[in-house]
TORKOL-4160 file (C-alpha; in steps of 0.2 Angstrom, whole numbers, padded with zeros to 4 digits, m for minus):
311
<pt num="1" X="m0077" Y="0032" Z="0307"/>
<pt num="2" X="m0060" Y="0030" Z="0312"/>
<pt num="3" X="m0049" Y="0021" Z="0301"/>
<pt num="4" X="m0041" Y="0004" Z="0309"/>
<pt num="5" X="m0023" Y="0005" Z="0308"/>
<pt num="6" X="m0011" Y="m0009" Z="0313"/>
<pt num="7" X="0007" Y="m0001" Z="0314"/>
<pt num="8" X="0025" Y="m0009" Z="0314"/>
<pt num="9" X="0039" Y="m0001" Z="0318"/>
<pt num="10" X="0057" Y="m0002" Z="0325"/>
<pt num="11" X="0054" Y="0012" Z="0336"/>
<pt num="12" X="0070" Y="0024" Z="0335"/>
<pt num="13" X="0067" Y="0045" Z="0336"/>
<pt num="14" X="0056" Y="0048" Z="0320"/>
<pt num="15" X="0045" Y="0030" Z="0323"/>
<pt num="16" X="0041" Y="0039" Z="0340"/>
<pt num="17" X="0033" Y="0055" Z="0333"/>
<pt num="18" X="0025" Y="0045" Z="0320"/>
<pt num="19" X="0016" Y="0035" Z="0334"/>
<pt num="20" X="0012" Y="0053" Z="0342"/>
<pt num="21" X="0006" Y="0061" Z="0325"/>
<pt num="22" X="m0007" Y="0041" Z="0325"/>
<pt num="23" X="m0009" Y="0045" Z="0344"/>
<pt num="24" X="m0015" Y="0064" Z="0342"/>
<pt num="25" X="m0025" Y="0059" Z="0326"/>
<pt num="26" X="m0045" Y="0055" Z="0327"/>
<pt num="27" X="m0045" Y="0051" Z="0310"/>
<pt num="28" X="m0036" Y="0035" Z="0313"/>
<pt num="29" X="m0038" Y="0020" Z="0328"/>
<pt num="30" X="m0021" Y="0010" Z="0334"/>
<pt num="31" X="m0028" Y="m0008" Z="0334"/>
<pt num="32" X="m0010" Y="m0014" Z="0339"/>
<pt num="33" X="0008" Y="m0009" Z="0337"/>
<pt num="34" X="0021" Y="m0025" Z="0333"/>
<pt num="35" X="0041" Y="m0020" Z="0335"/>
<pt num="36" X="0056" Y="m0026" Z="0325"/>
<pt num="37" X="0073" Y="m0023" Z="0327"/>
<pt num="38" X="0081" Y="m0011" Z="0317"/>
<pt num="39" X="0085" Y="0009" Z="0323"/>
<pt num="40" X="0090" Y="m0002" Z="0338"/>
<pt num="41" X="0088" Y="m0020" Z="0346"/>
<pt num="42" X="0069" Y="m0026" Z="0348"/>
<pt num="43" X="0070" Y="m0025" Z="0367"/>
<pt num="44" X="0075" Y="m0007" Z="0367"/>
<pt num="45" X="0060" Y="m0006" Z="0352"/>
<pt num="46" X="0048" Y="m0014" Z="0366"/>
<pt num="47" X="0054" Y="m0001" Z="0379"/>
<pt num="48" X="0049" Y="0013" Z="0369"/>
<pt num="49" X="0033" Y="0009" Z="0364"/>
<pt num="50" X="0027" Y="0003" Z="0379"/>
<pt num="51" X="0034" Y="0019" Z="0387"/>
<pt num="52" X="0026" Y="0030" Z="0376"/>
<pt num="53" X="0010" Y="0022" Z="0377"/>
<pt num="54" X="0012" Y="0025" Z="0395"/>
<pt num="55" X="0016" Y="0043" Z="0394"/>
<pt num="56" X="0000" Y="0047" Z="0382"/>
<pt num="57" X="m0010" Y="0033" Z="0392"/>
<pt num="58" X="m0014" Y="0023" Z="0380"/>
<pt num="59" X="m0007" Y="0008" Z="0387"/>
<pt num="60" X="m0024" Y="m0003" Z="0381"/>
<pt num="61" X="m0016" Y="m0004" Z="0363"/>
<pt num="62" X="m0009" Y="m0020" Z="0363"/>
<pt num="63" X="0012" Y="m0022" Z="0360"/>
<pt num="64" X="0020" Y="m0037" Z="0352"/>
<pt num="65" X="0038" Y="m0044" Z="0352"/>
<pt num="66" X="0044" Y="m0047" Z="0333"/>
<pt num="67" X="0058" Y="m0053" Z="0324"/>
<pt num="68" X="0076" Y="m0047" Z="0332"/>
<pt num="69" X="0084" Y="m0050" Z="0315"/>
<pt num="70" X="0083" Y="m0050" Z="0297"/>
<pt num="71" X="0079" Y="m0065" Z="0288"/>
<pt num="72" X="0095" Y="m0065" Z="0278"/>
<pt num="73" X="0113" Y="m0058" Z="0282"/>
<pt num="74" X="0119" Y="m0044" Z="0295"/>
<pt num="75" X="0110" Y="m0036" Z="0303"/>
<pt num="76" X="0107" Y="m0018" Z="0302"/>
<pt num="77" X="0107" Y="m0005" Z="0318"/>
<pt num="78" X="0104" Y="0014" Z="0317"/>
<pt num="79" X="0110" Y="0017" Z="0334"/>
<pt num="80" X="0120" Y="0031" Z="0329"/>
<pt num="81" X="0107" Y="0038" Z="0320"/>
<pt num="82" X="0095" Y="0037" Z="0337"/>
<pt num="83" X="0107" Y="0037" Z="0351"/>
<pt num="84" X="0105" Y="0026" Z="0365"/>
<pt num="85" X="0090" Y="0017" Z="0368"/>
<pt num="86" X="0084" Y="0024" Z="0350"/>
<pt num="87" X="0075" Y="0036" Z="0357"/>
<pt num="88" X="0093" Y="0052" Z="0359"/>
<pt num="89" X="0093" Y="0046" Z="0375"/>
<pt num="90" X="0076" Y="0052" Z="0382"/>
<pt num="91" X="0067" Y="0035" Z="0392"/>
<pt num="92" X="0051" Y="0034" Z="0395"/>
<pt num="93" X="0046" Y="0025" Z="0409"/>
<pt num="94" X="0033" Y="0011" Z="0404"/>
<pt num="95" X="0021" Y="0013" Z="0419"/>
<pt num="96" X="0009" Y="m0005" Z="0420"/>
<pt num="97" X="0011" Y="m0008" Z="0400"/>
<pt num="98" X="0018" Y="m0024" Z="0395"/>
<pt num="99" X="0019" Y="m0035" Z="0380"/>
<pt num="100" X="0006" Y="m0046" Z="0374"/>
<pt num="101" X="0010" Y="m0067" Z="0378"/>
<pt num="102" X="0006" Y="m0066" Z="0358"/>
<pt num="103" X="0021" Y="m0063" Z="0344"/>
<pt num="104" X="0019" Y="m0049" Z="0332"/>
<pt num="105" X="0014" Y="m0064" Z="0319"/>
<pt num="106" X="0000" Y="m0069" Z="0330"/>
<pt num="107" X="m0005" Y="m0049" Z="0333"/>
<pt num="108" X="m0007" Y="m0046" Z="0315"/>
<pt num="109" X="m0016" Y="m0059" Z="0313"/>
<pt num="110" X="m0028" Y="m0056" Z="0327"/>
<pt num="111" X="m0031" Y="m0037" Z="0320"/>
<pt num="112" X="m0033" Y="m0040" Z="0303"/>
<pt num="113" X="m0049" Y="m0054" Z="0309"/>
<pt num="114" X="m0057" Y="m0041" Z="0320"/>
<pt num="115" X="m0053" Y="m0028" Z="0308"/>
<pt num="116" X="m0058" Y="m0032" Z="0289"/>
<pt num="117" X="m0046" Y="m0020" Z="0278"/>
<pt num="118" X="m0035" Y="m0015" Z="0291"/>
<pt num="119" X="m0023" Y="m0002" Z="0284"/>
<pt num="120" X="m0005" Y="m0009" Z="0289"/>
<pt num="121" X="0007" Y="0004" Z="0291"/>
<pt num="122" X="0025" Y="m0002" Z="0291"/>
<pt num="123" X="0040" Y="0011" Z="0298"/>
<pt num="124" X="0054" Y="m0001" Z="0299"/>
<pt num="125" X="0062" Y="m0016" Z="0290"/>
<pt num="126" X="0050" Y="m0028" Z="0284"/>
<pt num="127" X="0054" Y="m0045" Z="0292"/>
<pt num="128" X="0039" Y="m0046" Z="0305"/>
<pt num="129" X="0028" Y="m0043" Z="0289"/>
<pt num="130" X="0035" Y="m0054" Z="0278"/>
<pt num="131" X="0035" Y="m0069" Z="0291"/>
<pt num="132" X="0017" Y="m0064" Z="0295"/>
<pt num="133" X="0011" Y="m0066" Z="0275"/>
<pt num="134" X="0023" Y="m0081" Z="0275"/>
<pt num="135" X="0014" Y="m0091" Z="0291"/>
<pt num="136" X="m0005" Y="m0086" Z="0287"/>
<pt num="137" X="m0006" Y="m0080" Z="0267"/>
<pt num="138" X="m0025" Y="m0075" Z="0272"/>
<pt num="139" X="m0019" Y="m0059" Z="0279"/>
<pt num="140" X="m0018" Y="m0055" Z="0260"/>
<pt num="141" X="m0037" Y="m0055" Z="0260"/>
<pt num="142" X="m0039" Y="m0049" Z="0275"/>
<pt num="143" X="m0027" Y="m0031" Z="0274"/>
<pt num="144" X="m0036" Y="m0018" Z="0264"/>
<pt num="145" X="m0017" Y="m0010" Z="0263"/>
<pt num="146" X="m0001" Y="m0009" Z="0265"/>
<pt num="147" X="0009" Y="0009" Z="0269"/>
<pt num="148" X="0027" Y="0010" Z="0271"/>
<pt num="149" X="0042" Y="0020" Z="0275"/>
<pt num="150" X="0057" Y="0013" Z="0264"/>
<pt num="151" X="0065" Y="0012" Z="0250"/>
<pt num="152" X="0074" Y="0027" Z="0237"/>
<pt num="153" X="0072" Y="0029" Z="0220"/>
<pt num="154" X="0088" Y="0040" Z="0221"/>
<pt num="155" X="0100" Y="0040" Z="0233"/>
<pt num="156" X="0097" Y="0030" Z="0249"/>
<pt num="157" X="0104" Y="0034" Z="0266"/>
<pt num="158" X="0114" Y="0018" Z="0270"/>
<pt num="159" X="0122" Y="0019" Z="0252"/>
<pt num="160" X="0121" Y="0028" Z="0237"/>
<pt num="161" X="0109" Y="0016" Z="0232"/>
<pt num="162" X="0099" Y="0010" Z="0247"/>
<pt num="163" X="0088" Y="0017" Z="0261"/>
<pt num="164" X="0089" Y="0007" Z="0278"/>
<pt num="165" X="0072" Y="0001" Z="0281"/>
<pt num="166" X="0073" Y="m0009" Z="0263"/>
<pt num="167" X="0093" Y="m0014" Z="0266"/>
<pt num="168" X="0089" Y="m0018" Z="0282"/>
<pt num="169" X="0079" Y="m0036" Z="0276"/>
<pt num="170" X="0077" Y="m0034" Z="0258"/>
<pt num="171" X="0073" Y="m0051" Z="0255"/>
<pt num="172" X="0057" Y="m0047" Z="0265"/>
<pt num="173" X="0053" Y="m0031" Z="0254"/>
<pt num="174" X="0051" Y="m0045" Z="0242"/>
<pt num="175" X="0042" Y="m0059" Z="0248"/>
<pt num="176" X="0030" Y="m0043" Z="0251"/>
<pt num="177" X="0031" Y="m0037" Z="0234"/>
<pt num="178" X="0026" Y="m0054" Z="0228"/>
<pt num="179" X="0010" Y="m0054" Z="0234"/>
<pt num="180" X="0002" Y="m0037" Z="0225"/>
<pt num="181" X="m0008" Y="m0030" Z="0239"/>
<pt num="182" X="m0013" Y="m0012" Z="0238"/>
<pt num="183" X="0002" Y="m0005" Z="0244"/>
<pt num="184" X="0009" Y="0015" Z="0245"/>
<pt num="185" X="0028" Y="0017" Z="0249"/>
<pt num="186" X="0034" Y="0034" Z="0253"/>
<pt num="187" X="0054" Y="0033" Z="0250"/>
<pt num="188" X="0067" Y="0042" Z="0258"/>
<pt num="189" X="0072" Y="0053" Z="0244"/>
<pt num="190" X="0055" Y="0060" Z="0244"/>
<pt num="191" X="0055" Y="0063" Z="0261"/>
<pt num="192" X="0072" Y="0074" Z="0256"/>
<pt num="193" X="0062" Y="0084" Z="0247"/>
<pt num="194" X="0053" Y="0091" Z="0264"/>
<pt num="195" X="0070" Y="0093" Z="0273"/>
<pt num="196" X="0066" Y="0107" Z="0287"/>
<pt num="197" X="0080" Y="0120" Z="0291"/>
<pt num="198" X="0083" Y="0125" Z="0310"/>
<pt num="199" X="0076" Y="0142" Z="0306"/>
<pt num="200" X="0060" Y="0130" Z="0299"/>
<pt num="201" X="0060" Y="0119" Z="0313"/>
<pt num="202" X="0058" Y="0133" Z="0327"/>
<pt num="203" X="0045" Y="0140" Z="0316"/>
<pt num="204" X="0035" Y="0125" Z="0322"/>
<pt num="205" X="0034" Y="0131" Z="0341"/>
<pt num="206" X="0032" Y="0115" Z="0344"/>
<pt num="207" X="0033" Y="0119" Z="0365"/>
<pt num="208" X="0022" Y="0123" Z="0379"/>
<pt num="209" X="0014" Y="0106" Z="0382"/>
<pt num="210" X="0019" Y="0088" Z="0389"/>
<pt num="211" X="0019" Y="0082" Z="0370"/>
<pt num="212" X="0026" Y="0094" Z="0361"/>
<pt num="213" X="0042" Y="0097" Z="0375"/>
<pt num="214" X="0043" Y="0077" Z="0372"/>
<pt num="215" X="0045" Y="0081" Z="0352"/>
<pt num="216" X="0059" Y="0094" Z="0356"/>
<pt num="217" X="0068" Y="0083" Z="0368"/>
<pt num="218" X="0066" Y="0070" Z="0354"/>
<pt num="219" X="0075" Y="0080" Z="0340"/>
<pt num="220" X="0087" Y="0086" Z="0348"/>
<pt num="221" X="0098" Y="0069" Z="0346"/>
<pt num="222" X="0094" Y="0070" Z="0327"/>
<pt num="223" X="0098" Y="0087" Z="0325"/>
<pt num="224" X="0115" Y="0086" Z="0332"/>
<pt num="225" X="0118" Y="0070" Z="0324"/>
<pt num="226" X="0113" Y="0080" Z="0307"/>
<pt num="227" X="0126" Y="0095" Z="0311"/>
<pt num="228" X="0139" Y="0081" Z="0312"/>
<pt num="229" X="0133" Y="0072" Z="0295"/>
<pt num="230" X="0132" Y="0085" Z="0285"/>
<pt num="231" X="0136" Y="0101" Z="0294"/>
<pt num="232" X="0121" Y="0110" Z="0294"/>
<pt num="233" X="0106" Y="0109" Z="0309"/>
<pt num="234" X="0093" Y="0103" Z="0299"/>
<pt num="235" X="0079" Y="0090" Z="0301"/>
<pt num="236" X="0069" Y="0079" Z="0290"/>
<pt num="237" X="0055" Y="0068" Z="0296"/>
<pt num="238" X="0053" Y="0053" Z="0285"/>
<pt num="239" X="0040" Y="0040" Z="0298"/>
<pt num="240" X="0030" Y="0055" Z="0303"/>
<pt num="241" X="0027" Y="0061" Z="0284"/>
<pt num="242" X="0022" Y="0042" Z="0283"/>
<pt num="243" X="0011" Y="0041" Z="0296"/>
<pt num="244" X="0004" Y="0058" Z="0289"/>
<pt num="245" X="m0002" Y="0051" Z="0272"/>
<pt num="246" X="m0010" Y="0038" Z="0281"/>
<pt num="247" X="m0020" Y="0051" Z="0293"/>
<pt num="248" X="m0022" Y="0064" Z="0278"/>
<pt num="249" X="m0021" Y="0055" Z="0257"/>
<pt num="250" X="m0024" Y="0072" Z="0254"/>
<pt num="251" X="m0003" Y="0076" Z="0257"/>
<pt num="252" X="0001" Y="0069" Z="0242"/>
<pt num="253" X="0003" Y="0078" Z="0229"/>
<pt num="254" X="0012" Y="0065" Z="0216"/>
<pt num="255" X="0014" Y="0048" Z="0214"/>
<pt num="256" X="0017" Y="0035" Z="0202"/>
<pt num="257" X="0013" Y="0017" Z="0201"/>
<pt num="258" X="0029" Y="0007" Z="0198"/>
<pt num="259" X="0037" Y="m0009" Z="0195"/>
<pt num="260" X="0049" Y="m0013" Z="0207"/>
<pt num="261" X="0065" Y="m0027" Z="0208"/>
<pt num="262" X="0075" Y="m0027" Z="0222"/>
<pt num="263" X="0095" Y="m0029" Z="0222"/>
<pt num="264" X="0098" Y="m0047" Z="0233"/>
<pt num="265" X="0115" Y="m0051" Z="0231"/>
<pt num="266" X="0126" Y="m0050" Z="0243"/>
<pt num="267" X="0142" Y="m0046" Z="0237"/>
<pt num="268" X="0134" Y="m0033" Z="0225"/>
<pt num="269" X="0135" Y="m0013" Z="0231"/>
<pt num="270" X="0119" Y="m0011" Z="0227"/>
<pt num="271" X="0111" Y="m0025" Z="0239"/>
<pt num="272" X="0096" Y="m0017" Z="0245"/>
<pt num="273" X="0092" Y="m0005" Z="0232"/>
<pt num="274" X="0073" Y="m0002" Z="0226"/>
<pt num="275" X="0073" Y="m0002" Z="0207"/>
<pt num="276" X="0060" Y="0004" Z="0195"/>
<pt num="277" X="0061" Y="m0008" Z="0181"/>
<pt num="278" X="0043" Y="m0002" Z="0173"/>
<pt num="279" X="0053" Y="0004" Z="0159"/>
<pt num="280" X="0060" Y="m0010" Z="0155"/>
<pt num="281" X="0060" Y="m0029" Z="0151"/>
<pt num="282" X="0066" Y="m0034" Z="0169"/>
<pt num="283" X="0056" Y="m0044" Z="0179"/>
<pt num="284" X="0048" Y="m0036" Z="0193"/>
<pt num="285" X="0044" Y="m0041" Z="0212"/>
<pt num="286" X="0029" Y="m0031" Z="0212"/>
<pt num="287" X="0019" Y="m0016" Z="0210"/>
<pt num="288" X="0015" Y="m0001" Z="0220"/>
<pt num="289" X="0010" Y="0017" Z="0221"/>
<pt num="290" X="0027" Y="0026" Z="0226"/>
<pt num="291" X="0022" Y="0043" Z="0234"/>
<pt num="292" X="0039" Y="0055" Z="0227"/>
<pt num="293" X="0031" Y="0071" Z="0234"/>
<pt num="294" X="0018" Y="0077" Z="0247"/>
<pt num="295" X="0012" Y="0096" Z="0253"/>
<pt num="296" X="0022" Y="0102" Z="0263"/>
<pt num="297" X="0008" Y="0115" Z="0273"/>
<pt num="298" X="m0001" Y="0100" Z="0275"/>
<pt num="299" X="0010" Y="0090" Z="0284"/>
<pt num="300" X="0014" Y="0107" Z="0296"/>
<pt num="301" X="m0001" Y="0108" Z="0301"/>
<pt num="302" X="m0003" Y="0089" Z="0305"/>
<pt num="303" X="0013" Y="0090" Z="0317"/>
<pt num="304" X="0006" Y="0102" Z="0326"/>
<pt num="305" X="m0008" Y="0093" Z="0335"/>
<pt num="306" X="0005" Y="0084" Z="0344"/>
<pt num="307" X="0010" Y="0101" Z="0352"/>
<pt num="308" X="m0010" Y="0102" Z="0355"/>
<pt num="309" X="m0015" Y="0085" Z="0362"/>
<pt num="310" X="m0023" Y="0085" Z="0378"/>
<pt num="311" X="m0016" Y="0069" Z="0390"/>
């Protein structure tokens, strides 16, 4: 039986393929995807979804509008990260898909009922989520898990110290970390670690079909914007790796369970940061299983069923 996932995202170029890899996946069912701003605004995040559920006609999984902000402070936007729209500029065309009347609160809600240990797989910042728990605390019964994209243990991508999806709202990470569910995060150091080079990435041959040509006219974006960055052509895919342990526990191949405190203040350079405080006598938020590496011929071979799905 497939498992019942339930995913949240801020739908920029890697949230897409993610979605895809879930799409192309029997091993796993889409009960419904809620969207929240982040890699861009939460109207272009609707756009996407719903246009990509259209291109893979899948447009009976139910879409819901979430928060367009965090709960505290600036918001954060990726958009030169993901290029217009947040998708490089590619636009799906959303053919007779549209939101639900319903928020992405009322969504989750409405999963987790029908589905009883509904795995929750969360590829963005974390605001829907922790208004969710926040308005009806019986989710916490109801989710079987919680699997997320965020956070660094080392080096972040926004600072030294923080990775977007957990600067983004980090006083959401918290209120989520607060409640102790079963919850696996996959940070974006570890995603680092499975980096592929331009020479890699061809290797894929990821063309020849309707979705694999939609993956290559995704990356490209992302590649150029990772020449610009950093000065080499290179590619890392850090909600698709997500998505993959979901699809596939096996991938992992170490994790640890940890004690984590995030960094709140506002004025502090480290706002935002995930910090592992197991050692010590600090405090901690919570408790999770932090995924720090994952098999790389494992994941490969995931990818590529998005180059052999039949629409």
């Amino acid at each position: 039986m497939a498992k019942k996932i339930f995913i949240d995202t801020d739908c920029g170029i890697d949230d897409a393929v993610a979605i895809m890899l879930a799409l192309s996946s029997p091993e796993v069912e889409i009960t419904g995807i809620s969207c929240v701003s982040g890699n861009t605004d939460v109207d272009s995040v609707i756009s996407n979804v719903c246009g990509l559920l259209s291109f893979y006609c899948r447009t009976d999984i139910p879409v819901y509008r979430g928060c367009s902000r965090a709960l505290i402070g600036t918001q954060l936007n990726a958009s030169h990260v993901h290029g217009k729209g947040g998708l490089g500029g590619v636009e799906l065309e959303s053919i007779g898909k549209r939101i639900e009347k319903q928020s992405a609160i009322e969504g989750l809600l409405d999963a987790a009922q029908n589905n009883p240990g509904l795995t929750l797989v969360t590829l963005g910042p974390m605001s829907n989520i922790a208004v969710a728990f926040n308005i009806y605390p019986q989710l916490r019964e109801l989710i079987g898990e919680i699997v997320v994209m965020g956070g660094a243990i080392g080096p972040g991508n926004v600072t030294k110290y923080a990775e977007f999806n957990f600067a983004a709202d980090p006083e959401s990470v918290t209120g989520i970390l607060a409640h102790n569910m079963p919850m696996k995060i996959l940070t974006w150091d570890a995603t680092m670690e499975m980096t592929f080079s331009e020479k890699e990435y061809d290797a894929l041959e990821m063309g020849g079909s309707e979705p694999g040509d939609l993956f290559l006219d995704l990356q490209r974006y992302y590649m150029d914007y990772k020449e610009r960055e950093y000065g080499t052509r290179m590619i890392n895919f850090p909600d698709p790796i997500t998505m993959a342990c979901v699809i596939d526990p096996e991938i992992v191949t170490k994790s640890e369970k940890m004690r984590l405190k995030m960094v709140l203040d506002q004025q502090s350079e480290k706002r935002g940061a995930s910090i592992d405080v197991s050692a010590g006598k600090q405090k901690a938020d919570g408790k999770a299983e932090v995924i720090t590496e994952c098999s790389r011929e494992r994941f490969v071979s995931l990818i590529k069923r998005i180059k052999d799905y039949t629409l």
